[in-house]
C-alpha positions as CSV (number, residue, x, y, z in Angstrom):
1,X,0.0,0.0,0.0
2,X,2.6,2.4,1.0
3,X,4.2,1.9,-2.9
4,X,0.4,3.2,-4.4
5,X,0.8,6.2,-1.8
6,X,4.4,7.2,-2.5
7,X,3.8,6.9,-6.7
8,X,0.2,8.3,-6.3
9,X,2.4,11.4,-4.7
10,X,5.1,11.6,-7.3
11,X,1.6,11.9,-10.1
12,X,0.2,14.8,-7.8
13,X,2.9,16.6,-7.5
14,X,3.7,16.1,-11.6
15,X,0.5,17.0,-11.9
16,X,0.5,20.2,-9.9
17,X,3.7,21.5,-11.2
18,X,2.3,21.1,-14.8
19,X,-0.7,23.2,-14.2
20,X,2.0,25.7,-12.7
21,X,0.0,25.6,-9.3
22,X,2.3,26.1,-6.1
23,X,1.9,23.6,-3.2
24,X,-0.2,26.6,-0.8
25,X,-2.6,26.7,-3.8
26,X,-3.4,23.1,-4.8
27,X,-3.7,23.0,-0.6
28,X,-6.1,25.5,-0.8
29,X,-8.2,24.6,-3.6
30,X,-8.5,20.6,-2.5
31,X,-9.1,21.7,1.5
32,X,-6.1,20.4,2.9
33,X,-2.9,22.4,4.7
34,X,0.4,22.8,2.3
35,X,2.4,20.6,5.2
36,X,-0.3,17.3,4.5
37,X,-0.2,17.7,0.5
38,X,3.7,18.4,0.8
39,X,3.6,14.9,2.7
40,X,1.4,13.0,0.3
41,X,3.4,14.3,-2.6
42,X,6.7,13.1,-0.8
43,X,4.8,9.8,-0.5
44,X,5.2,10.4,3.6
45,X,1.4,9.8,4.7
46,X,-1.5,8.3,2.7
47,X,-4.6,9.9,2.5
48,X,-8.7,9.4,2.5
49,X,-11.2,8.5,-0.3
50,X,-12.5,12.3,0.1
51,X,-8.6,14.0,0.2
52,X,-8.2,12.1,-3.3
53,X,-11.5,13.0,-5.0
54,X,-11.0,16.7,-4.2
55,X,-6.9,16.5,-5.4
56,X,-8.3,14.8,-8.9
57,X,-11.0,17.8,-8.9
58,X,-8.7,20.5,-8.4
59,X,-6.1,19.0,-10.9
60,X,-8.7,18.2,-13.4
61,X,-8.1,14.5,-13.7
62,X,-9.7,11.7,-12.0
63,X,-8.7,9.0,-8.9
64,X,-7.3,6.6,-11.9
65,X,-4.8,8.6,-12.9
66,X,-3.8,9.9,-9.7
67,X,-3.6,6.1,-8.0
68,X,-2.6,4.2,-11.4
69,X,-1.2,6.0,-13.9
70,X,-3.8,5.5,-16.5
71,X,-7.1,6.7,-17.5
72,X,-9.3,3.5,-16.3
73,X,-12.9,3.1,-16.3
74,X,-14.9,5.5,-17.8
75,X,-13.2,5.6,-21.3
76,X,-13.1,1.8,-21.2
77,X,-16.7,1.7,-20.3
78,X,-17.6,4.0,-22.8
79,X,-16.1,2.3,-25.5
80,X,-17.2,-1.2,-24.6
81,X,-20.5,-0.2,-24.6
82,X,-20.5,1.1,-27.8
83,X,-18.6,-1.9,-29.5
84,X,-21.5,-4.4,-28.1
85,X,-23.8,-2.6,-30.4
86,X,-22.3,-3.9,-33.2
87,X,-22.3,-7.7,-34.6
88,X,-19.9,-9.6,-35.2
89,X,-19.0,-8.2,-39.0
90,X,-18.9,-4.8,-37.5
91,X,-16.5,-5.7,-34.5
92,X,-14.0,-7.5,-36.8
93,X,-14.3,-4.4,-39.0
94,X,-13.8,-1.9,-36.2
95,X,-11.0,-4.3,-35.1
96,X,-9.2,-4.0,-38.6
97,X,-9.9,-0.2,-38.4
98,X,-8.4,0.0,-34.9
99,X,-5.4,-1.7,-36.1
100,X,-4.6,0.5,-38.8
101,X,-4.5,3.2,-36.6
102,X,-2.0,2.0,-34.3
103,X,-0.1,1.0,-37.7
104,X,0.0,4.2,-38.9
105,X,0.3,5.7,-35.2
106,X,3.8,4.0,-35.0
107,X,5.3,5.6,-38.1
């Protein structure tokens, strides 16, 4: 668990320094004191369910990137639900078409 904690503080803090947002205002803007989000980013102290939904707010990401690295769930969700509506000729096609991409992505 610690590991999740200390790499989910190396992400905030790549993540705040991005967006050009000093530690006092990130604090400020997710409800927590500069000393705690100094000590999640540091990977010092974990934090709760609530402290990570309102650092993802104020960063403009979600809880998936901050704990994984990676955009999870919704985009996966959304796309899966839309690739069930088609039959099987249509999957194999958008299969074809989504390898092609990543082909010509690669060049």
């Amino acid at each position: 668990m610690k590991k999740l904690y200390k790499n989910a503080g190396i992400r905030i803090r790549f993540l705040r320094e991005e967006r050009h947002y000093t530690r006092e205002y990130l604090a400020e803007m997710a409800d927590i004191s500069p000393k705690f989000l100094y000590e999640i980013e540091s990977g010092q102290k974990g934090f709760s369910a609530d402290t990570l939904y309102r650092l993802a707010e104020a960063l403009e990401t979600n809880a998936d990137y901050i704990l994984y690295g990676e955009y999870r769930g919704k985009i996966d969700n959304e796309l899966g639900r839309i690739f069930n509506t088609f039959d099987d000729d249509k999957k194999r096609l958008v299969v074809k078409i989504m390898e092609l991409i990543c082909e010509f992505a690669e060049e």
